[in-house]
Phi, psi and omega in degrees: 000123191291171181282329178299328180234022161287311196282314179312322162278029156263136168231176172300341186294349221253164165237124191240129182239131178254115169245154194246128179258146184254170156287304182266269217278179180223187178198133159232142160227171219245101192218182197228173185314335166280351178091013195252133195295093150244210209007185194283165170265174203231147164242127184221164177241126196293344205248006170246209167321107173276353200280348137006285195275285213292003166266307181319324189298286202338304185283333172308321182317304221257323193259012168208032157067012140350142152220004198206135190250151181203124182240117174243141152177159169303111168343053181265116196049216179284305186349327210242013169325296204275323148311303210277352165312293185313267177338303199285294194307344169257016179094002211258156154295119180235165190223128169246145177248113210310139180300305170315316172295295151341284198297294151355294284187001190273346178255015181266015168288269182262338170091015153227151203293314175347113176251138179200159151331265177320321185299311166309264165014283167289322206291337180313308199264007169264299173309293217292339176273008184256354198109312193338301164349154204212111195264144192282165182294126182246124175258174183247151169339312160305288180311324179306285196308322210289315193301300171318299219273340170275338166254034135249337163315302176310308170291331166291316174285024169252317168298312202282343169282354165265003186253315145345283171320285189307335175275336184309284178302325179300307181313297191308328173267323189230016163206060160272019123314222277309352188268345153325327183241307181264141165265165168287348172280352194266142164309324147356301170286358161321290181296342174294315188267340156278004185259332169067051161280143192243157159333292205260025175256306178312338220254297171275008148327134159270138185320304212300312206273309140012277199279008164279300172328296201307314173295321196314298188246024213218044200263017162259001196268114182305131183276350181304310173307330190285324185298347195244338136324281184324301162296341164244033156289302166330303164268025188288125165248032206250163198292112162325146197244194188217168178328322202257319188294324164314312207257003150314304170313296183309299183296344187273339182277332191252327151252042159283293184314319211258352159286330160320272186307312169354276161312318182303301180314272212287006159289338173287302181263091123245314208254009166275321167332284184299349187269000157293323173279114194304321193271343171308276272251323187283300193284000189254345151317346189265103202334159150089000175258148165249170186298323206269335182280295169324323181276345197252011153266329179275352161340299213259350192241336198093199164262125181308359156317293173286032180232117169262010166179133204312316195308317204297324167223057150265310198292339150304320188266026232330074158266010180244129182313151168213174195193168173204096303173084188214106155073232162315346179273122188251108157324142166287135155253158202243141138281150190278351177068004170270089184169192191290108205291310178292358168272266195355293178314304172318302196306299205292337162252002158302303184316312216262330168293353163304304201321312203261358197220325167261141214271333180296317180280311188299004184240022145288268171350308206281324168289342170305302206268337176243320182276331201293150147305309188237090194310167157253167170267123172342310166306304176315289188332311214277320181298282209311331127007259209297348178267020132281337188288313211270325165296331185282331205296296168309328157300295181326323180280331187291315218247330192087357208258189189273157162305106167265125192257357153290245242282342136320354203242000000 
């Protein structure tokens, strides 16, 4: 929605209610198309009777001739979830106003930094009668669940990389062999931490009785490794544990596993999930992309339909350029980072496995970095990259037909 016609929905007609969310209380006041503060402000608490605010707007309606409503307020935390609920079940229209543009904006008024509530408030619902305002994402049902089910899949891979870091450090003290020989992801490595073996039990071991343990459910496990374990047990210089600290590994090793199955489950219904969507099937043809890359863009954006052109969420993910540019000063441009950090992220790894794994992209990469006149540096290159992906992406979605790489070029 363009800025022209954002300002085009505020008419004289309209009542603009701006509220500042609370985890409880809230504060709304009230301006008109012009931006002059009309009824009183009014304070509720979101976690009681929400019908509060909403017989005051009724009566701000009725009492300034009103017929058409517009509820902005900031996107705060989780907070304003259970408000945007109420408002959409009672028909009204919300609008959200980016937290930042706020803050920008708070002297623009009155010229003073004095930051409140009543204030946020009004100065919310004065931008929202200039345009500023931003409509939140409305997903359908599906995209809702992909959208759920991909940030809790995304928070098990943040437990399992911190549960990783603790087998990391735990080695690093009372086994540093073993990651010489075993990575913590190989199976190999299993009867150890369940067994809760140290350096110096293996060490008195005979290689015979060593390499039953090692084999025993394991029959890929090399014996050349268990011998070379063995021997750099002999010369372990890692810290002896005590009781609780021992039986630290087994556990920290076993909900490593059982975060493994977790992910793998909900990795499983996610991707039955995206294969209801025709253009998922298209974009996952194109090497180096998988169902989790596609799914960790529609998470964050909805459906991709509902986008008329590739910018619109590079500018969502703030992948869309800036520079800053005064008179004879010509600026570098920059991504502006104003957007969603986890659609960025995704993106930004999507960039770099095109680079490494499609041959269409690495010979992109490369006139970038080496053939061009006015070369890029590898990091640019990679932005340059994911805004050629997302232009292909968005054909596919438009058009419906497979990743071509003559029509891409």
């Amino acid at each position: 929605m363009r800025v022209e016609e954002k300002i085009k929905r505020i008419t004289p007609d309209t009542l603009i209610c701006g509220i500042d969310v609370g985890k409880t209380k809230c504060c709304a006041r009230f301006c008109d198309f012009r931006g002059m503060e009309v009824y009183h402000k009014v304070w509720f608490d979101k976690t009681e009777n929400l019908d509060i605010i909403g017989c005051n707007i009724t009566a701000a309606m009725y009492e300034e001739n009103k017929t058409d409503v517009i509820i902005a307020f900031e996107p705060t935390g989780h907070y304003w979830l259970n408000i945007d609920k109420y408002f959409k079940e009672c028909g009204q229209e919300t609008v959200l106003m980016p937290t930042y543009t706020v803050k920008q904006s708070k002297e623009q008024y009155d010229q003073n930094p004095t930051k409140s509530d009543p204030k946020d408030a009004l100065l919310i619902a004065r931008l929202t009668s200039e345009g500023k305002y931003v409509k939140p994402i409305e997903r359908e049902k599906l995209y809702q669940d992909i959208y759920s089910g991909y940030h809790i899949y995304d928070d098990i891979q943040k437990e399992i990389n911190k549960i990783k870091n603790k087998i990391h450090v735990w080695n690093d003290k009372y086994f540093p062999e073993i990651e010489k020989v075993y990575k913590i992801t190989s199976e190999s490595i299993k009867p150890i931490y369940e067994r809760e073996l140290l350096p110096n039990e293996i060490k008195n071991m005979t290689l015979e009785a060593f390499t039953e343990i090692m084999t025993k459910n394991n029959r890929y496990s090399k014996k050349s490794n268990i011998q070379k374990l063995k021997e750099l047990c002999k010369k372990s210089n890692g810290i002896n544990p005590d009781k609780f600290t021992k039986q630290e590994i087994k556990r920290l090793y076993e909900r490593y596993q059982e975060l493994l199955k977790e992910c793998e489950e909900i990795e499983k219904e996610l991707i039955e999930l995206a294969s209801q969507i025709d253009y998922v099937e298209k974009a996952v043809e194109i090497t180096g992309i998988g169902y989790i890359s596609i799914i960790g863009i529609i998470a964050e954006t909805g459906n991709l339909k509902n986008y008329e052109h590739a910018k619109q969420v590079l500018k969502m993910s703030g992948l869309s350029l800036k520079e800053s540019s005064s008179g004879q000063k010509k600026g570098k441009k920059h991504i502006s980072k104003r957007g969603r950090a986890k659609l960025r992220r995704n993106l930004k790894q999507i960039g770099i496995v095109l680079v490494g794994k499609n041959s269409f992209f690495l010979q992109l990469h490369n006139y970038y970095t080496t053939q061009r006149e006015n070369k890029l540096s590898k990091l640019i290159s990679i932005n340059a990259i994911i805004r050629k992906f997302m232009y292909i992406l968005m054909a596919i979605v438009k058009s419906g037909e497979s990743f071509s790489e003559e029509k891409a070029i």
